[in-house]
PDB file of N, H, CA, C and O in Angstrom:
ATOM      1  N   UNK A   1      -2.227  15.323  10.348  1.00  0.00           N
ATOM      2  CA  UNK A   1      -1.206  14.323  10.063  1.00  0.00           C
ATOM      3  C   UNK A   1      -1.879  12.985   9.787  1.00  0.00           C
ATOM      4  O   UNK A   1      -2.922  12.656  10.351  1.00  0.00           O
ATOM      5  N   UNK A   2      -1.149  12.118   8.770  1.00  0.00           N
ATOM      6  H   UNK A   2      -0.302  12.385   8.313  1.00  0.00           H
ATOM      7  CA  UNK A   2      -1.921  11.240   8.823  1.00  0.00           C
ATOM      8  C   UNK A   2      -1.657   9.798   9.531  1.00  0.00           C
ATOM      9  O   UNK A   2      -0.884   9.844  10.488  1.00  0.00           O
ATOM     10  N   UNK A   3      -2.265   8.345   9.145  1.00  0.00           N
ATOM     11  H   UNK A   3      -2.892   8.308   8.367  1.00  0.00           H
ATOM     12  CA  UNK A   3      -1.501   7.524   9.725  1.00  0.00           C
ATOM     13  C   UNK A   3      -0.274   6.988   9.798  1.00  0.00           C
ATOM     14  O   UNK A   3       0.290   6.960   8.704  1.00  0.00           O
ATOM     15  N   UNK A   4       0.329   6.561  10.677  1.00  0.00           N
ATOM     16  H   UNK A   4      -0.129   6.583  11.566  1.00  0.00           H
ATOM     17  CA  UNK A   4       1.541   6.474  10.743  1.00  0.00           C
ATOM     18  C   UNK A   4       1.296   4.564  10.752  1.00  0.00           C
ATOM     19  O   UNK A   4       0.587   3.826  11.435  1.00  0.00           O
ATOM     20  N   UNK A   5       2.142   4.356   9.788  1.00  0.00           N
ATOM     21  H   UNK A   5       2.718   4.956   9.234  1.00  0.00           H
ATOM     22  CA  UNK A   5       2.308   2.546   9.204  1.00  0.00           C
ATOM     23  C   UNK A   5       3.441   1.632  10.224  1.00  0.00           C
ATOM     24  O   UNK A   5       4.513   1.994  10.710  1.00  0.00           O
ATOM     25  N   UNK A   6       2.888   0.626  10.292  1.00  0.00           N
ATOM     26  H   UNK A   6       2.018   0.331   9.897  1.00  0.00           H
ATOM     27  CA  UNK A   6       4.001   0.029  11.131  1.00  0.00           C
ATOM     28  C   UNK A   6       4.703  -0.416   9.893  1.00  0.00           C
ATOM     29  O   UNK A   6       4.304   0.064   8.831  1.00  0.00           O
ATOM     30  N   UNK A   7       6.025  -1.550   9.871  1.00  0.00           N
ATOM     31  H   UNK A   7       6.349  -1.940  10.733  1.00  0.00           H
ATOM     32  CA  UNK A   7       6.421  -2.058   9.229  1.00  0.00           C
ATOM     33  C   UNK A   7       5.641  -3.107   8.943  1.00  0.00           C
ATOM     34  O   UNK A   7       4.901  -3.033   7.962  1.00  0.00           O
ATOM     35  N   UNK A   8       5.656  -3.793   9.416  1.00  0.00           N
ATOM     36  H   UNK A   8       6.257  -3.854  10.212  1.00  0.00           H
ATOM     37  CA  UNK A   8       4.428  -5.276   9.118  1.00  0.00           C
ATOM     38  C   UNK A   8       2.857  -4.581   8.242  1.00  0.00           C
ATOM     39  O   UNK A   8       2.112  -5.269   7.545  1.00  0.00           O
ATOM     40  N   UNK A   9       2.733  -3.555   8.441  1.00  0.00           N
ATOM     41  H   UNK A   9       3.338  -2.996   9.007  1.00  0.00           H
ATOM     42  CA  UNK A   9       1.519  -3.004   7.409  1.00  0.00           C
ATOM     43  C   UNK A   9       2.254  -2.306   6.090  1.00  0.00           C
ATOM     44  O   UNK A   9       1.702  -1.994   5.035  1.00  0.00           O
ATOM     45  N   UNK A  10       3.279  -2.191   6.350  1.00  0.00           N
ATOM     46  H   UNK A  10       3.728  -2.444   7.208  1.00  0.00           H
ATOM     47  CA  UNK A  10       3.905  -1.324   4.973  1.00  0.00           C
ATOM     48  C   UNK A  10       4.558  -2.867   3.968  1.00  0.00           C
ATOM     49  O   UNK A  10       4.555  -3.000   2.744  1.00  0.00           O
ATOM     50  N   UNK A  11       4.967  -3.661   4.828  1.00  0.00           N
ATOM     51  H   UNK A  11       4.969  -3.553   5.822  1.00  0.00           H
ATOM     52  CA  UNK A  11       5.196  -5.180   4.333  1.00  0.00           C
ATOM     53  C   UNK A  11       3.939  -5.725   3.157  1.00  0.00           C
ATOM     54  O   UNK A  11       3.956  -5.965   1.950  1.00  0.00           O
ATOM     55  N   UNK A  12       2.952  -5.761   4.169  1.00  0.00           N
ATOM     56  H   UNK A  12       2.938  -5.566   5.150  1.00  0.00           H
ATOM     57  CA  UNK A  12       1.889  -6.330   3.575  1.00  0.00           C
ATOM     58  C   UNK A  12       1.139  -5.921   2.498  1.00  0.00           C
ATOM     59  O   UNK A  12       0.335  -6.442   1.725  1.00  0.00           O
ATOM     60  N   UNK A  13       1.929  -4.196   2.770  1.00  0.00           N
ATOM     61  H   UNK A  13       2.583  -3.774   3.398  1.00  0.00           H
ATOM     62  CA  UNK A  13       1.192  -3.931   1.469  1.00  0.00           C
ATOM     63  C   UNK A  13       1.929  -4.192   0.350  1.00  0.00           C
ATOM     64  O   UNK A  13       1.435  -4.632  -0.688  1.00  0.00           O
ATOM     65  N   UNK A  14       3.340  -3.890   0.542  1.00  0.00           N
ATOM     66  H   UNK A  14       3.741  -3.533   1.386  1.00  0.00           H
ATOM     67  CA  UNK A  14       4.037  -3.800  -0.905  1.00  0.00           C
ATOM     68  C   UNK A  14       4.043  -5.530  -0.985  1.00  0.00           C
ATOM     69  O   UNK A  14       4.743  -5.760  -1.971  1.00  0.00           O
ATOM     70  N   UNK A  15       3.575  -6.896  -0.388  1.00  0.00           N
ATOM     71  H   UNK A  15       3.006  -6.709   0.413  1.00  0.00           H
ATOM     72  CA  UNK A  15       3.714  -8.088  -0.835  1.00  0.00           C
ATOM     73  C   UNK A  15       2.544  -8.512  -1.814  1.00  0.00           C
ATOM     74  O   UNK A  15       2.560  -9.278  -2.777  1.00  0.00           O
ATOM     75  N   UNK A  16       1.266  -7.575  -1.110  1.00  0.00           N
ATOM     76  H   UNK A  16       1.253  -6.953  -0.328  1.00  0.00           H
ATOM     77  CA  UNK A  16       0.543  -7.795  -2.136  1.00  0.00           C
ATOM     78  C   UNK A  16       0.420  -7.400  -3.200  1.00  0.00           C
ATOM     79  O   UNK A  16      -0.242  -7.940  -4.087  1.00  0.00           O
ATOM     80  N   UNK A  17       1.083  -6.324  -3.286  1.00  0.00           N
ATOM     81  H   UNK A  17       1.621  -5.885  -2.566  1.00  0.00           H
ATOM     82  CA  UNK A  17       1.356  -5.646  -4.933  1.00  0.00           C
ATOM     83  C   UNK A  17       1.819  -6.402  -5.701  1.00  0.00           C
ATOM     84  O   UNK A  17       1.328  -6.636  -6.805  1.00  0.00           O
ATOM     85  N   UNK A  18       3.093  -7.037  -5.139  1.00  0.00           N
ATOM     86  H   UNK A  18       3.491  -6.847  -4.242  1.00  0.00           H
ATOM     87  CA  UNK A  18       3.592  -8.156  -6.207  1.00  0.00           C
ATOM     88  C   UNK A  18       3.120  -9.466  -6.225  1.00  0.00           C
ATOM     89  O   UNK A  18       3.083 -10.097  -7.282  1.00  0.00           O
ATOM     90  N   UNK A  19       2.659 -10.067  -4.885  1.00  0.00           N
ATOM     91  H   UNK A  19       2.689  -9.554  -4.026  1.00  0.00           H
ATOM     92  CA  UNK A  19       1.831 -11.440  -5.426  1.00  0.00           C
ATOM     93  C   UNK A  19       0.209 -11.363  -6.032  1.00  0.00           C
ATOM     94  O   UNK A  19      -0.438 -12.395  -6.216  1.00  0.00           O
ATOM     95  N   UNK A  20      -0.324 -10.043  -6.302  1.00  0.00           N
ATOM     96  H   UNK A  20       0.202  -9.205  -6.152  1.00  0.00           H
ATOM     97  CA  UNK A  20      -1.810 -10.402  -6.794  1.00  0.00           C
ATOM     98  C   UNK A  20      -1.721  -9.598  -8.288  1.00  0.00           C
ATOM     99  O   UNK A  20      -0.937  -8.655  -8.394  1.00  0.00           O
ATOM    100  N   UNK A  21      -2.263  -9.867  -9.028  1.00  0.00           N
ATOM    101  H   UNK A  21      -2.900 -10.633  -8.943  1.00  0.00           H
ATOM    102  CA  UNK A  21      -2.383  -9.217 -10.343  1.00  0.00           C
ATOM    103  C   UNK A  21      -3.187  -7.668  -9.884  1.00  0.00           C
ATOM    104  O   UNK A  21      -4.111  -7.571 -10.692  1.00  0.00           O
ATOM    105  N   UNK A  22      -3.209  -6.898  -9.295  1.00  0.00           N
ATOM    106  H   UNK A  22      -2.459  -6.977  -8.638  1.00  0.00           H
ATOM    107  CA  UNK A  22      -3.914  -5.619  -8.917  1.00  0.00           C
ATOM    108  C   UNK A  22      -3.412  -4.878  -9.247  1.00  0.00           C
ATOM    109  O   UNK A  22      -2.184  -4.951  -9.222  1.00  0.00           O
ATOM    110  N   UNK A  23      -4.138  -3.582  -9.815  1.00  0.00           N
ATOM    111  H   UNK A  23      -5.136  -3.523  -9.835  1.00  0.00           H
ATOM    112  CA  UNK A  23      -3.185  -2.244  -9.817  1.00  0.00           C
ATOM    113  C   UNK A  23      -2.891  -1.961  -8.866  1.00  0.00           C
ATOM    114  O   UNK A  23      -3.230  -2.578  -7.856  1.00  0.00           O
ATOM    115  N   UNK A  24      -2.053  -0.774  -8.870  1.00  0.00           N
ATOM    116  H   UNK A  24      -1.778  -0.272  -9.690  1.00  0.00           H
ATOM    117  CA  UNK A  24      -1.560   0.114  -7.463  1.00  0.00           C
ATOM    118  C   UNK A  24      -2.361   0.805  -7.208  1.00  0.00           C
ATOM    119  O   UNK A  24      -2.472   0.990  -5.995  1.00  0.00           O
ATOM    120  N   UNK A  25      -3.255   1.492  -8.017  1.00  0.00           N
ATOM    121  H   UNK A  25      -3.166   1.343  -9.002  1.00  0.00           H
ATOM    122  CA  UNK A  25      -4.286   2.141  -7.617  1.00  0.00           C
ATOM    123  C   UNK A  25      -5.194   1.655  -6.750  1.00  0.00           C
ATOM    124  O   UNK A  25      -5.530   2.219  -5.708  1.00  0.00           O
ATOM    125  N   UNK A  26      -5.695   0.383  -7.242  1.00  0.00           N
ATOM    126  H   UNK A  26      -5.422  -0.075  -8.088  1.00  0.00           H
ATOM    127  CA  UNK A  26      -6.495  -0.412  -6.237  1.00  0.00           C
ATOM    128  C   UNK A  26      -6.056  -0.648  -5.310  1.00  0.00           C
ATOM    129  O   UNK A  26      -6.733  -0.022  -4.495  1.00  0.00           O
ATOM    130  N   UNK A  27      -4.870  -1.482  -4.496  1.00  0.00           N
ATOM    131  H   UNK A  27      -4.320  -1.990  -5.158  1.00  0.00           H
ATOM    132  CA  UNK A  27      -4.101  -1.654  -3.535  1.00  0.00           C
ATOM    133  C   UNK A  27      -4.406  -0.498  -2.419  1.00  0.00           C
ATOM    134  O   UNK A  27      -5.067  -0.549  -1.382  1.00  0.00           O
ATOM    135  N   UNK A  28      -3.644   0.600  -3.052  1.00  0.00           N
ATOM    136  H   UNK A  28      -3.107   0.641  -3.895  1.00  0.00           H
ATOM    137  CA  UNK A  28      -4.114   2.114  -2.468  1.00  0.00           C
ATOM    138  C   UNK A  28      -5.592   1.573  -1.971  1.00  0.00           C
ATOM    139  O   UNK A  28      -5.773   0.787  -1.041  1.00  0.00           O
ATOM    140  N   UNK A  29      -6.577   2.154  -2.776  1.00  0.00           N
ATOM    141  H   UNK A  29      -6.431   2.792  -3.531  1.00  0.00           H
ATOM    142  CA  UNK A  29      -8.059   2.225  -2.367  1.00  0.00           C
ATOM    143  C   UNK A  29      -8.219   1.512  -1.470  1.00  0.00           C
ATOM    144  O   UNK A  29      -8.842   2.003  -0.528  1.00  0.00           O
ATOM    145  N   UNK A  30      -7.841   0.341  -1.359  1.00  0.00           N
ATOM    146  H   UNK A  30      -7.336  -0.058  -2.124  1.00  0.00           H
ATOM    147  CA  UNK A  30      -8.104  -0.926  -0.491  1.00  0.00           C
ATOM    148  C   UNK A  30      -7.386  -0.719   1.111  1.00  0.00           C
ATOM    149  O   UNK A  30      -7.861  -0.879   2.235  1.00  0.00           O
ATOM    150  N   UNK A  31      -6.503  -0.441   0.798  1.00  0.00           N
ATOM    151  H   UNK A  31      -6.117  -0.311  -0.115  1.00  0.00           H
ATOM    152  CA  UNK A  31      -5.613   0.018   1.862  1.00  0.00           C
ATOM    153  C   UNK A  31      -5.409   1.241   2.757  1.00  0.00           C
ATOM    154  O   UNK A  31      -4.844   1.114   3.843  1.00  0.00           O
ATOM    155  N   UNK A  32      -5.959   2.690   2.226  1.00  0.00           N
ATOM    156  H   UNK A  32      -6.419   2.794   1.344  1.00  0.00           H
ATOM    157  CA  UNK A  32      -6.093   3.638   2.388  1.00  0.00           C
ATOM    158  C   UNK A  32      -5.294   4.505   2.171  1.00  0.00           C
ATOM    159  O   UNK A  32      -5.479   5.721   2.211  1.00  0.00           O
ATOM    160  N   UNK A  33      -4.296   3.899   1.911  1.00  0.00           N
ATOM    161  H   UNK A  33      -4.146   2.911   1.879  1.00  0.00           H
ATOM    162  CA  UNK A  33      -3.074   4.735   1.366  1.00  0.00           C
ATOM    163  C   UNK A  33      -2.794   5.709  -0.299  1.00  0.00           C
ATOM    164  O   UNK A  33      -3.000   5.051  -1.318  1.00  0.00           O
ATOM    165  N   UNK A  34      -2.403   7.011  -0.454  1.00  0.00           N
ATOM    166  H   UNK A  34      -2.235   7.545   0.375  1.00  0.00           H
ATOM    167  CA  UNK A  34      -2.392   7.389  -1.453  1.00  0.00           C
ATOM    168  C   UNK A  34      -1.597   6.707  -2.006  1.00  0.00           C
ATOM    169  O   UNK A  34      -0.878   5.832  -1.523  1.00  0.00           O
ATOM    170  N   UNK A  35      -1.731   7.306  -3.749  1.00  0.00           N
ATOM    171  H   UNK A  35      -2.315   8.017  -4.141  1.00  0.00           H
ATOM    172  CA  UNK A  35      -0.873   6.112  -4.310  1.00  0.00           C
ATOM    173  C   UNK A  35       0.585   6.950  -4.673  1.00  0.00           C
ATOM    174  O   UNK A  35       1.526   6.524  -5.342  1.00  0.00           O
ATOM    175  N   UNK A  36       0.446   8.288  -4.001  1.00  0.00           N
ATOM    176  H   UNK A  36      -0.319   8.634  -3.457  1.00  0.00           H
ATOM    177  CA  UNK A  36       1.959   8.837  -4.144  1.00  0.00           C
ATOM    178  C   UNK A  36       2.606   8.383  -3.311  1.00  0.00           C
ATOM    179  O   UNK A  36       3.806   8.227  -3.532  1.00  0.00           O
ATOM    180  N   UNK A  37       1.968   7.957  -1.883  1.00  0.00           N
ATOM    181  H   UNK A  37       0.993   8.084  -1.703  1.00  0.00           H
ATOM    182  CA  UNK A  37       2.982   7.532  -1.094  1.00  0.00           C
ATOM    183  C   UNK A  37       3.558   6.141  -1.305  1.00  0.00           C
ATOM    184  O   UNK A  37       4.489   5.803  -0.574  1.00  0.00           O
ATOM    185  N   UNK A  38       3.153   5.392  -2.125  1.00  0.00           N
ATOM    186  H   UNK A  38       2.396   5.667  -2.718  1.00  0.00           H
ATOM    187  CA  UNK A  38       3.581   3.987  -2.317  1.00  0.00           C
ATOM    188  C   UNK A  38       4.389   4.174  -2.529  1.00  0.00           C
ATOM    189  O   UNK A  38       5.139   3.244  -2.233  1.00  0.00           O
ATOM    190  N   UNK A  39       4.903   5.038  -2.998  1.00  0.00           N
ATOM    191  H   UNK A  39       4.294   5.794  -3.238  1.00  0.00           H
ATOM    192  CA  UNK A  39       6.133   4.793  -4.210  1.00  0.00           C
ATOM    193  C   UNK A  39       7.337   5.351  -3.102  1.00  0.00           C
ATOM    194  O   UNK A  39       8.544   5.290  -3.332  1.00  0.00           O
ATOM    195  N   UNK A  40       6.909   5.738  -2.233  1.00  0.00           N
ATOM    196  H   UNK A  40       5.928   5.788  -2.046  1.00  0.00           H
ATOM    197  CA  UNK A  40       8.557   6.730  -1.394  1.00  0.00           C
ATOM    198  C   UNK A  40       8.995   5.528  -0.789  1.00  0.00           C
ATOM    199  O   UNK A  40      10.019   5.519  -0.104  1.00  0.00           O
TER     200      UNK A  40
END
């Protein structure tokens, strides 16, 4: 199983998606998260 996200880490991620010019891909990499799960 994998990690389980608090809200304040699932926050932070989707804020930086929209305030930095980055792909999602990168975000992912950076974050550890796949990039299928971004999207659920």
């Amino acid at each position: 199983m994998g990690k389980i996200w608090t809200v304040e880490e699932e926050y932070s991620i989707v804020m930086e998606s929209i305030e930095n010019n980055i792909s999602i891909a990168e975000i992912c990499r950076n974050n550890g998260v796949a990039s299928s799960l971004f999207y659920k």
